[in-house]
C-alpha positions in Angstrom: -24.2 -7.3 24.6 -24.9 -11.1 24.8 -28.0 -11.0 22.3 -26.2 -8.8 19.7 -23.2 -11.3 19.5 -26.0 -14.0 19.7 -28.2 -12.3 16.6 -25.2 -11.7 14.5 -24.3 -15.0 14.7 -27.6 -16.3 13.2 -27.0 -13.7 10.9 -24.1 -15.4 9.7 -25.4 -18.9 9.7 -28.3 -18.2 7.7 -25.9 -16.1 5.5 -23.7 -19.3 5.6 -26.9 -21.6 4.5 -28.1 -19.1 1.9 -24.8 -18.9 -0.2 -24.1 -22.7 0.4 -27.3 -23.5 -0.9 -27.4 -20.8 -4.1 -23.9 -22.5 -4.8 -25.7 -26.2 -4.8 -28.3 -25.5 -7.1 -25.9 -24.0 -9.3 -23.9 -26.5 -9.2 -26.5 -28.9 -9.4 -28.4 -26.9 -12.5 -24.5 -27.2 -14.4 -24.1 -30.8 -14.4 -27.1 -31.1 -15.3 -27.2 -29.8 -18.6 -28.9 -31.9 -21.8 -26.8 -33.8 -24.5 -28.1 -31.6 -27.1 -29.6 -28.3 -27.3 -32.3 -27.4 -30.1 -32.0 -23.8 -30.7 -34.6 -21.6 -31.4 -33.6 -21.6 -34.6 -33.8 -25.4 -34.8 -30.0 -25.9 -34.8 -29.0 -29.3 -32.8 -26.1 -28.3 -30.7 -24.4 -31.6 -28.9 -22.2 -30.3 -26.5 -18.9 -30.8 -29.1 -20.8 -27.5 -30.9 -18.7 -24.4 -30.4 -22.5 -22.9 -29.8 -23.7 -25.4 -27.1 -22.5 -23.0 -24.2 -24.2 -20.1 -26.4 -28.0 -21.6 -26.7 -30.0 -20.2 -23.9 -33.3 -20.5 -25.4 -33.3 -24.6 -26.4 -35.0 -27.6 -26.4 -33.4 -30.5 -24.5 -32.9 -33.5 -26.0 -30.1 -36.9 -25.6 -29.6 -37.4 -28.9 -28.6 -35.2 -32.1 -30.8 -38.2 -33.7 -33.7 -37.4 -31.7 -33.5 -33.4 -32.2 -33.2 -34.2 -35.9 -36.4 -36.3 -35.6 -38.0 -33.7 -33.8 -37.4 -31.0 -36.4 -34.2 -30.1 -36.0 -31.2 -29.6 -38.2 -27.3 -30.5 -37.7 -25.2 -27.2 -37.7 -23.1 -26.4 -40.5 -19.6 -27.0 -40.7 -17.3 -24.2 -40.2 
């Protein structure tokens, strides 16, 4: 009975370690999100765009300057 209490308790330390570390990375992966988003479209999103959130295929750039430069274009205003 020892070494059952004693294997689920790894169990729920690496369960522990798994779910802490998923919930770092996402963390981490959120805060780390560019200043601008190019879309695939070639829309410059800052993150002030209604769309920024929306953009999942994008370029990454720190300025809407720099997205224009690379090709980009400022979004229309609603």
């Amino acid at each position: 009975m020892n070494a059952k209490r004693i294997k689920r308790n790894w169990l729920y330390l690496l369960a522990g370690v798994v779910i802490f570390t998923f919930g770092t990375l996402v963390f981490l992966e959120v805060n780390r999100s560019p200043e601008v988003k190019k879309s695939s479209r070639g829309v410059c999103h800052s993150k002030e765009s209604r769309y920024y959130f929306q953009t999942l295929s994008f370029s990454a750039f720190w300025t809407v300057e720099a997205c224009v430069e690379a090709g980009g274009r400022v979004p229309e205003k609603d």
